[in-house]
C-alpha positions in Angstrom: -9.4 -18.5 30.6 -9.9 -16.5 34.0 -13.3 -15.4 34.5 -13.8 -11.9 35.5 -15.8 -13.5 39.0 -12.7 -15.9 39.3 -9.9 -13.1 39.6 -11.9 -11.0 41.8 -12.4 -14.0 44.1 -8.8 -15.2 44.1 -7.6 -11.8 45.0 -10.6 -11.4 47.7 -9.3 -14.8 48.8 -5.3 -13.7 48.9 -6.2 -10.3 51.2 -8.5 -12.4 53.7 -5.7 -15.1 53.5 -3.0 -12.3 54.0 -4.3 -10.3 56.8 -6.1 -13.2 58.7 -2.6 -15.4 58.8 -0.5 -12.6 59.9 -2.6 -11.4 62.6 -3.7 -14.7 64.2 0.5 -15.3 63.5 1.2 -12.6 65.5 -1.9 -12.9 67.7 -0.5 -16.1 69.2 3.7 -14.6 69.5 2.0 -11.7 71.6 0.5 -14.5 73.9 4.4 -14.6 75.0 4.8 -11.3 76.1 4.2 -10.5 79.5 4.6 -7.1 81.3 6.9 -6.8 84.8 5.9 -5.2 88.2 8.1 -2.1 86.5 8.2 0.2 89.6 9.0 -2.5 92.0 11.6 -3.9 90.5 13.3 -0.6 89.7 12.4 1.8 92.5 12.1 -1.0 95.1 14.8 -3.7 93.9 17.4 -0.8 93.3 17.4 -1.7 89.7 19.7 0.4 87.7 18.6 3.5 85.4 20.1 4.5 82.5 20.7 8.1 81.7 18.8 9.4 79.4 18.8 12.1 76.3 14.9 12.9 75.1 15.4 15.2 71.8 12.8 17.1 71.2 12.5 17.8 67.1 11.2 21.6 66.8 10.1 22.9 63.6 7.8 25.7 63.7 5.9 24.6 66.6 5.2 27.2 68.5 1.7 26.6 68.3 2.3 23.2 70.9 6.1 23.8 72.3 4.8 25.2 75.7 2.7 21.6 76.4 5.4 19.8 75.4 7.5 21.5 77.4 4.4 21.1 80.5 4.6 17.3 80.0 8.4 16.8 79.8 8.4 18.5 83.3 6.0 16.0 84.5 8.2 12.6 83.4 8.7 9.7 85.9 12.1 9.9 85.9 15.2 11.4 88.2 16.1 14.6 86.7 19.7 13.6 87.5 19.5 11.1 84.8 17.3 13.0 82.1 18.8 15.2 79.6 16.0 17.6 77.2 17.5 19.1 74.1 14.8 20.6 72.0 16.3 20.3 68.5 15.3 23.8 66.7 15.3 23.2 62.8 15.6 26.9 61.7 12.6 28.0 62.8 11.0 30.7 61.4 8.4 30.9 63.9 9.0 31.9 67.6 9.3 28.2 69.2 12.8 29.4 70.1 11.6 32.3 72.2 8.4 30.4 73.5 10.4 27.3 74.5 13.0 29.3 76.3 10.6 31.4 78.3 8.6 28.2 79.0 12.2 26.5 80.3 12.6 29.3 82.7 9.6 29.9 83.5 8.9 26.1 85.2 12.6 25.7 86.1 13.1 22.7 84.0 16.9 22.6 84.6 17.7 19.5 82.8 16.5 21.2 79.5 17.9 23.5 76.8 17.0 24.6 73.2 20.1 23.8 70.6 19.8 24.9 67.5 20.6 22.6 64.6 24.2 22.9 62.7 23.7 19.9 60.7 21.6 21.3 57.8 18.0 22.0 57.8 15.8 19.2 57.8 14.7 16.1 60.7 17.2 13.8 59.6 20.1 16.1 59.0 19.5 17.7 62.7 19.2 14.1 63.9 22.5 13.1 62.2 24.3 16.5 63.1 23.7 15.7 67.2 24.1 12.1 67.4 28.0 12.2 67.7 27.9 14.8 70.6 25.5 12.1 72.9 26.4 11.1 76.3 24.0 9.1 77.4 23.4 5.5 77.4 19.5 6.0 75.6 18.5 8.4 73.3 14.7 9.0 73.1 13.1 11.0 70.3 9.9 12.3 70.7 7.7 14.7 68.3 6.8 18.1 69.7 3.1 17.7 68.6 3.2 14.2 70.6 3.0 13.9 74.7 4.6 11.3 76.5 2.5 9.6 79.3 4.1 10.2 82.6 6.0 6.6 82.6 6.7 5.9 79.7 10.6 6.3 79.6 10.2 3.4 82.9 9.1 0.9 80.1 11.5 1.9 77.3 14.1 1.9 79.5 13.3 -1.4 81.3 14.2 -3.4 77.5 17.5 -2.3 77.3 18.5 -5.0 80.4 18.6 -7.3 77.2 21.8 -6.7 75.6 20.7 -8.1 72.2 17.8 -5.0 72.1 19.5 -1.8 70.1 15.6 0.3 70.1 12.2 0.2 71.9 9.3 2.0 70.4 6.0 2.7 72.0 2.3 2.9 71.9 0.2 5.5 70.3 -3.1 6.7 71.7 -4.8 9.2 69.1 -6.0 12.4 70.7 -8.9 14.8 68.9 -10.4 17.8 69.6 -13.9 15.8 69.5 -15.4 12.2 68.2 -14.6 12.2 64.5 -14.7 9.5 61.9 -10.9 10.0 61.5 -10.1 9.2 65.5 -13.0 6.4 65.1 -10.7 4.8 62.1 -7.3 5.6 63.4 -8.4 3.7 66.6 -9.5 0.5 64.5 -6.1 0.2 62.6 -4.3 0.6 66.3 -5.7 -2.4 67.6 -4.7 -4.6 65.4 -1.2 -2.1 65.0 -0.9 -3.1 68.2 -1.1 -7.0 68.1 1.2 -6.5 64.8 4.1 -4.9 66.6 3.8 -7.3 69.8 3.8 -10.4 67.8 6.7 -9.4 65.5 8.5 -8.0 68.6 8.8 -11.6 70.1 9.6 -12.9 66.7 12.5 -10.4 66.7 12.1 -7.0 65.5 9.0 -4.8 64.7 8.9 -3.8 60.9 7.4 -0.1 62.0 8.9 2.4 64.2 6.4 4.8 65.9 8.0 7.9 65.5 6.5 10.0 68.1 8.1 8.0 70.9 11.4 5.9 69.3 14.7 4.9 71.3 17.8 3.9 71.0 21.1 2.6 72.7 23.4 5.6 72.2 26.2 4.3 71.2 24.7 2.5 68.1 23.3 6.1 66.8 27.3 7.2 67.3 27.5 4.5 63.7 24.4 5.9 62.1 23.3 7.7 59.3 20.2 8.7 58.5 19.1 8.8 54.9 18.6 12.7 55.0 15.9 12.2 52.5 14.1 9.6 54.0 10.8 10.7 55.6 10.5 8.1 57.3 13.7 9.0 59.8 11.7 6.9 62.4 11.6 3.5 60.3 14.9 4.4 58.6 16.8 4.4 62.2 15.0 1.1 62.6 16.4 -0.9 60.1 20.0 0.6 60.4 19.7 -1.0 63.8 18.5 -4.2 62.9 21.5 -3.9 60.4 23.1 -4.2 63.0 22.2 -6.9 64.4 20.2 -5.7 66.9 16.0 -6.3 67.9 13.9 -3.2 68.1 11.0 -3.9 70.1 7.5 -2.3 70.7 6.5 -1.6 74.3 2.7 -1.1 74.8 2.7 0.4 78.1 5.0 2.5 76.9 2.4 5.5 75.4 2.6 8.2 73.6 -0.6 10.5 72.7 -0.8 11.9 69.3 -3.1 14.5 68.0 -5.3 13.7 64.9 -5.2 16.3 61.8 -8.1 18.1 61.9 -9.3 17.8 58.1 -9.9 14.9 56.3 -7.2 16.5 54.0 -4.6 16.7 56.3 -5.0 13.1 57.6 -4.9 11.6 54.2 -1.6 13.9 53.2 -0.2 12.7 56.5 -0.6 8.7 55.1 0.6 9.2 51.7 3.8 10.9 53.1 4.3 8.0 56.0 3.8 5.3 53.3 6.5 7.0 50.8 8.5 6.9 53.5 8.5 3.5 54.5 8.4 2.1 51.2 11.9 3.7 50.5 13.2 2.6 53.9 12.0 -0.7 52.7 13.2 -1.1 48.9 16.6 0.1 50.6 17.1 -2.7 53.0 15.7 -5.9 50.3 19.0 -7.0 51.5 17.6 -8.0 54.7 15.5 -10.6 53.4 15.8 -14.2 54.3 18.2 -13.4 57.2 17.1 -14.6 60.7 13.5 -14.7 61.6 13.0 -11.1 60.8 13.7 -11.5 57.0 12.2 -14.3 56.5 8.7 -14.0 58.5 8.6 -10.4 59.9 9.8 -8.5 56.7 8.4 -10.5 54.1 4.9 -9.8 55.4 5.7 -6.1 55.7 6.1 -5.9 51.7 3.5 -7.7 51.0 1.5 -5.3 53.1 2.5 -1.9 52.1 3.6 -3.0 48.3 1.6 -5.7 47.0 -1.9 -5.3 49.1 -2.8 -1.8 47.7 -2.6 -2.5 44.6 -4.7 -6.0 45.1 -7.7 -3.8 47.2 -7.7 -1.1 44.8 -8.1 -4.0 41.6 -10.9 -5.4 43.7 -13.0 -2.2 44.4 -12.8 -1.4 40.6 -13.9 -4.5 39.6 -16.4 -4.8 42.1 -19.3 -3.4 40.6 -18.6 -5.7 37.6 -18.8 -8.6 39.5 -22.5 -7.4 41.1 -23.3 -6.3 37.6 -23.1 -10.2 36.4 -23.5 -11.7 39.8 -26.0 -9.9 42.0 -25.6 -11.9 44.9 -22.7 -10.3 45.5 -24.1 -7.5 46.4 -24.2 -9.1 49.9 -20.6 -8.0 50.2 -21.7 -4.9 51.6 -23.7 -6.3 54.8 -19.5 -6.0 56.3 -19.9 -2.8 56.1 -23.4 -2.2 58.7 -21.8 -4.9 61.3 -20.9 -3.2 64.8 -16.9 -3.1 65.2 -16.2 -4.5 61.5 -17.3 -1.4 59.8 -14.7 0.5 61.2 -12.1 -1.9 61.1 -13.1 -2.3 57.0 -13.5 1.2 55.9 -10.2 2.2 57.5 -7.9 -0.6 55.9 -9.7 0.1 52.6 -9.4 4.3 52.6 -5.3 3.3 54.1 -4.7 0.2 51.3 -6.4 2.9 48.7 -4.8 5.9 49.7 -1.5 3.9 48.9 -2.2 3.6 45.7 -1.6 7.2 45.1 0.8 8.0 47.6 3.3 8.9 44.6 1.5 12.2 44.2 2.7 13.6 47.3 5.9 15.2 47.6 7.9 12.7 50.5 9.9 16.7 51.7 8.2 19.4 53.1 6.0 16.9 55.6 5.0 20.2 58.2 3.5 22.7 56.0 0.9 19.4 54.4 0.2 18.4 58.0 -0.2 21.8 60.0 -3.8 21.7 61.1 -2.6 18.8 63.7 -0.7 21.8 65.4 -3.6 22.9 67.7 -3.1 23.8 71.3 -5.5 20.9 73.0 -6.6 22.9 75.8 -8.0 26.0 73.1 -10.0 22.7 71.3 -11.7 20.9 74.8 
C-alpha cells in the first residue's frame, strides 16, 4: 500500500517533472527564434505594410480612455494605413463623451467611437463588427492596456508568412508602486515568456495575450466567438488554429498592462482568466493529437491548467503530514528564502491554488470584479 510520504513524493516528483521538461522543451525551440533589423527592412527595403484596424474594446472606461487615446496617437505607423474604432459596449459611464472630445481635441483623424449593435458584451461587439472590416489585420487592444510605440511594426512583420492567421504580444506589468503582486506577476512572465516563444516555433502558442492580439482579417470574416466565453482572447485563438492556421507570440512586440491594485482584485482577475481558458480548452479536445500543436503544445497546456492545480493543492494539504512524520522535510521550505526562487515559487503556488477554486467566480461580469486596475497612471506616479 502507498505510503502517505510516497504519494506526496510522487506528485512532488510529477510537478518538478512537469514544469522542468516543458520549460527546458520550450527553452531550447526559443533558441530558434531570431528577431529581424524590423525598421530596415520595412522603412528602408520598401517592405510592404498592411493596413491596419486597432479596435479598441470600451466598457466603462472613462477613468483611462483619454491615455489610451494619448498612446494610439503616438503609434509607429502611417496614419494612412491605421484605422481606430473604439468599440463602446453600452457604456453607462461618459467614455463616449471623453473619448470623443479627446479625438478632437489631438486631431487623431484615423479614429472614431462606434457604438456596438451586436449585443452587449466583448464577444458579441467583437462578433457584431468583424463582418464590416476592411483591412488586411485586425489588432485588439484593451483600453486599460498601452501599446509601446512599435509594436504594430512586429505584429505586422509575421503576417509575410502565409501559414501565420494571429500574432500576440508581450506583456510588461505596470503599478502604481513596488508591490508583491507586480514582484509575482513579473516571475510568472519570464518563464510566460520562454513558454510562448518555444511553443510559437513548435507551431502555435496555447495562450493569447489579450491586451495586444491580431489577426488576418479575413479569417475573423469566418469567426464566431463563443459569446460566453471569457476568454474572447484564447477563444479567437483556437478558432484560428481550427483553421489551420499558427498564432505566434512576438516579444518585441509589447504591450503594458496595469496591475489591480488589491490583492482582491488580482486574484478575481485569475479565477475569471482561468474559467475562461479552461472552457476554451474542454471545447477544442478535438484538437488533440493533430499536428505538433495537439500532440506537444496542447497536451501540456491541460495538464497545466487542469491536472497541476489540483496536484499542488494535494501536496500543500498533505504537507504538514508529511513534516509531522518526517521532520526533515521541513527543509522544503529553505526554496522559499533563496534570492529569485522565492518569487518564482510563491507565485506558481498562489496561481496553481487559486485554480482550484476558480469555480466560485462568476466567468460574466469580468469589469465590475476587476475595477481598481482602472486608475489614471499619471494621478498614481
Amino acid at each position: 500500500m502507498l505510503s502517505l510520504l510516497s504519494a506526496w513524493q510522487f506528485l512532488f516528483a510529477f510537478e518538478v517533472a512537469l514544469f522542468s521538461s516543458y520549460t527546458v522543451l520550450m527553452h531550447l525551440y526559443s533558441k530558434k527564434y531570431v528577431s529581424d533589423p524590423l525598421k530596415a527592412e520595412v522603412f528602408s527595403k520598401g517592405g510592404h505594410l498592411p493596413t491596419i484596424t486597432l479596435i479598441i474594446p470600451m466598457y466603462n472606461e472613462e477613468k483611462v480612455i483619454e491615455e489610451k487615446i494619448e498612446n494610439t496617437s503616438h503609434l509607429d505607423y502611417p496614419e494612412d494605413k491605421l484605422e481606430v474604432i473604439l468599440l463602446n459596449d453600452h457604456s453607462t459611464d461618459l467614455s463616449q463623451s471623453v473619448s470623443e472630445m479627446k479625438i478632437k481635441g489631438i486631431s487623431l483623424k484615423n479614429a472614431r467611437v462606434v457604438m456596438n449593435q451586436g449585443g452587449k458584451g466583448k464577444a458579441r461587439a467583437l462578433n457584431w463588427i468583424f463582418p464590416s472590416l476592411k483591412s488586411e489585420i485586425t489588432i485588439i487592444s484593451d483600453a486599460d492596456a498601452f501599446l509601446k510605440s512599435d509594436s504594430l511594426l512586429w505584429v505586422v512583420n509575421h503576417y509575410k508568412d502565409s501559414h501565420i492567421g494571429g500574432v500576440t504580444g508581450k506583456i510588461v506589468i505596470l503599478s502604481d508602486k513596488a508591490r508583491l503582486s507586480k514582484s509575482q506577476e513579473d516571475s510568472y512572465r519570464f518563464y510566460f515568456d520562454i513558454w510562448r516563444q518555444g511553443e510559437s516555433q513548435i507551431q502555435s502558442v496555447s495562450v493569447c495575450n489579450g491586451p495586444l492580439m491580431s489577426f488576418r482579417t479575413d479569417l475573423l470574416h469566418n469567426i464566431t466567438i463563443d459569446p460566453d466565453a471569457y476568454a474572447d482572447d484564447s477563444d479567437l485563438l483556437f478558432k484560428i488554429i481550427g483553421l489551420g492556421y499558427r498564432v505566434v507570440y512576438e516579444p518585441s512586440a509589447i504591450v503594458y498592462e496595469r496591475v489591480p491594485l488589491s490583492t482582491k482584485g488580482r486574484i478575481i482577475q485569475k479565477m475569471k482568466r482561468i474559467n475562461g481558458l479552461r472552457k476554451v480548452y474542454i471545447n477544442n479536445l478535438n484538437l488533440l493529437g493533430k499536428g505538433m500543436f495537439g500532440k506537444i503544445v496542447f497536451p501540456y497546456a491541460l495538464m497545466v491548467h487542469i491536472v497541476s492545480p489540483i496536484i499542488v493543492l494535494s501536496l500543500t494539504i498533505l504537507y504538514p503530514l508529511v513534516v509531522f512524520n518526517n521532520p526533515g522535510y521541513l527543509g522544503f521550505l529553505i526554496l522559499f528564502f533563496i534570492p529569485k526562487l522565492e518569487n518564482t515559487l510563491l507565485s506558481f503556488i498562489i496561481t496553481q491554488l487559486i485554480m482550484n477554486f476558480s469555480f466560485l467566480v462568476k466567468t460574466a461580469g469580468s469589469w465590475e470584479a476587476i475595477e481598481d486596475a482602472r486608475y489614471n497612471l499619471k494621478q498614481k506616479n
